[in-house]
N, C-alpha and C positions, 0 to 999 in steps of 0.2 A: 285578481288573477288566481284561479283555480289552477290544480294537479296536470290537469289537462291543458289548459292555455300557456302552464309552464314549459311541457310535452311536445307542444307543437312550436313554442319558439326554441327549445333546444334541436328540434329536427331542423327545423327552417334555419338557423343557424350551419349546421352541418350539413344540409344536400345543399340549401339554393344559394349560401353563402359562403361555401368550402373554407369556413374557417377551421384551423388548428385545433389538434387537442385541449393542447392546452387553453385557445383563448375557451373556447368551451365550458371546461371546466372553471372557467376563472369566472364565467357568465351564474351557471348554476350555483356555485360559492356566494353570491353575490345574491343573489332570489332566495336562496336558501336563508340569509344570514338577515334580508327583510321580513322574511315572512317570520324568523324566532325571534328579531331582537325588538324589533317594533313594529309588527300586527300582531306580535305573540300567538301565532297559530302556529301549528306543526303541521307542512306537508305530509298526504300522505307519500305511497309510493311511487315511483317514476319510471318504474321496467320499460316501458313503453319508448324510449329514451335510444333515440340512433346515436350511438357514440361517433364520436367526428374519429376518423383513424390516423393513426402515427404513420408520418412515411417514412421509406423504410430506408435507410442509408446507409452506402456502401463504405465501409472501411477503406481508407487511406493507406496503404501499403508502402513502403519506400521500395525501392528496389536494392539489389547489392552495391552498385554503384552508389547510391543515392547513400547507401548505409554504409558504406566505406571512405566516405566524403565525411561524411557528420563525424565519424568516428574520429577522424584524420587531426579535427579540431580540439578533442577531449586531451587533456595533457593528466597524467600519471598522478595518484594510481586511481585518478575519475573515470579513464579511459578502461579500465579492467573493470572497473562497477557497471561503466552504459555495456561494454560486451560482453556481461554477466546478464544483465538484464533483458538483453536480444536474444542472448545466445541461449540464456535456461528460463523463460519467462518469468522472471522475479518481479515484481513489483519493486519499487524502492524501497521500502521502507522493510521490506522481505530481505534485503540484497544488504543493508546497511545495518541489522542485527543479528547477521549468519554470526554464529560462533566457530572457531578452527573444527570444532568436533562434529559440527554441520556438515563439513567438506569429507565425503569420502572417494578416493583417491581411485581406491584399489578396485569398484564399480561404477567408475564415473558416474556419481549422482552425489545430489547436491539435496539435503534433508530440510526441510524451510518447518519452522516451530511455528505456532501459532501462527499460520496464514489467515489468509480472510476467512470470518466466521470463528476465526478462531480455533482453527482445525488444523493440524499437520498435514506437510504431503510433500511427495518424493520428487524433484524432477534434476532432468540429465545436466553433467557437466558435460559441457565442449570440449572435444577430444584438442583442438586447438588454445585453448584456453590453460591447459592445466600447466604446460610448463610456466607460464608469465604468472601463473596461479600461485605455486610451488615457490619460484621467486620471491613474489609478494609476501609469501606467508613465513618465507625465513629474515624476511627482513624484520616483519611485525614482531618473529620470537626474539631477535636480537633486541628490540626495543623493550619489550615485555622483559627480558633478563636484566636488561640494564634498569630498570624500575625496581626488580625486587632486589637486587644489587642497594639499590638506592634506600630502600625501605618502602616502597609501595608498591607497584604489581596488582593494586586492587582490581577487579571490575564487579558491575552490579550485576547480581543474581534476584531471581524470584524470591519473595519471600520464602516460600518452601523449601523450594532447594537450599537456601542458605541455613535454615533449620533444619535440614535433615543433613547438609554435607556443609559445616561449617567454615572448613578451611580449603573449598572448592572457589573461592574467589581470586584464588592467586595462581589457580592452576590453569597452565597454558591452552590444556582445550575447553578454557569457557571463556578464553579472550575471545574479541570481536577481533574477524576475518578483518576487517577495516576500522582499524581505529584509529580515533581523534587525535591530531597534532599534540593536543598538550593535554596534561592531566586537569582535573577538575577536581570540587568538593560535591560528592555527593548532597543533596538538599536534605534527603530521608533518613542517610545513616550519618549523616556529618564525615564520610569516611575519604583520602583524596583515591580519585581510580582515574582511570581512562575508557571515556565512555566511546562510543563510535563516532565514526564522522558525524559531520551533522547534517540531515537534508537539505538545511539552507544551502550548502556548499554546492550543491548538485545544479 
């Protein structure tokens, strides 16, 4: 089986057999990986090649009702994380290592560190949101006081920052907006802190 008899069963695949992208590819993977590992020949190219196309699928939306219902289930304070994450498009994992200094108040938005990619970027707090917000976050400083009261108040910082701002680990705006029930040992610094909740909880 030549370039070409390849060419025409990946088309006859895709027009006369309307299979899937992916089984498609799963086909060519397959031809491709006899012809190098055991005829040891290299095809050449395969331009010629009708891609089988992805259909296109429409996004699941719930409705307000339908999201006022789910909500209704979440008990406190997981209930402020899912209507953070509706209300400012957070992702999880976005949403569960906001810092207090992430939260600003005074322009409704909400600053996300290293989003996906790895990139920074601004999106809105819910004008509904901030009092039950504001609440949450005086509870967390009470907790946070009563740690450094205790002798710890730790939380983990970037390597960077923690060499460049040594004694910002115990400072109240680089606590997590949601932090963990109970303190822990750091693995990396042996130090005890209180890390964030944990997504398993979610």
């Amino acid at each position: 089986m030549g370039e070409q008899e390849i060419v025409d069963f990946l088309n006859h695949l895709a027009t006369k057999r309307n299979v899937s992208a992916s089984t498609q590819n799963q086909a060519l993977s397959a031809l491709l990986f006899l012809h190098q590992q055991f005829l040891d020949r290299k095809l050449g190219r395969l331009d010629a090649t009708l891609r089988a196309s992805k259909p296109a699928r429409v996004p699941v939306v719930l409705t307000r009702a339908e999201v006022r219902a789910l909500l209704a289930h979440v008990r406190p304070p997981y209930r402020l994380m899912a209507e953070l994450l509706y209300g400012s498009g957070l992702r999880l994992l976005e949403c569960l290592r906001l810092r207090v200094k992430d939260i600003d108040f005074g322009y409704s938005r909400i600053v996300v560190r290293s989003g996906k990619g790895e990139k920074d970027r601004v999106t809105m707090l819910p004008g509904r949101l901030r009092q039950a917000l504001k609440e949450h976050l005086a509870h967390a400083k009470a907790v946070h006081e009563r740690d450094v009261q205790s002798g710890f108040g730790s939380v983990h910082l970037p390597d960077a920052l923690q060499r460049k701002y040594p004694n910002a680990h115990r400072a109240w705006m680089w606590q997590y907006v949601f932090p963990a029930a109970k303190r822990s040992i750091d693995p990396i610094s042996s130090r005890v802190q209180r890390h964030h909740v944990s997504e398993k909880l979610l």
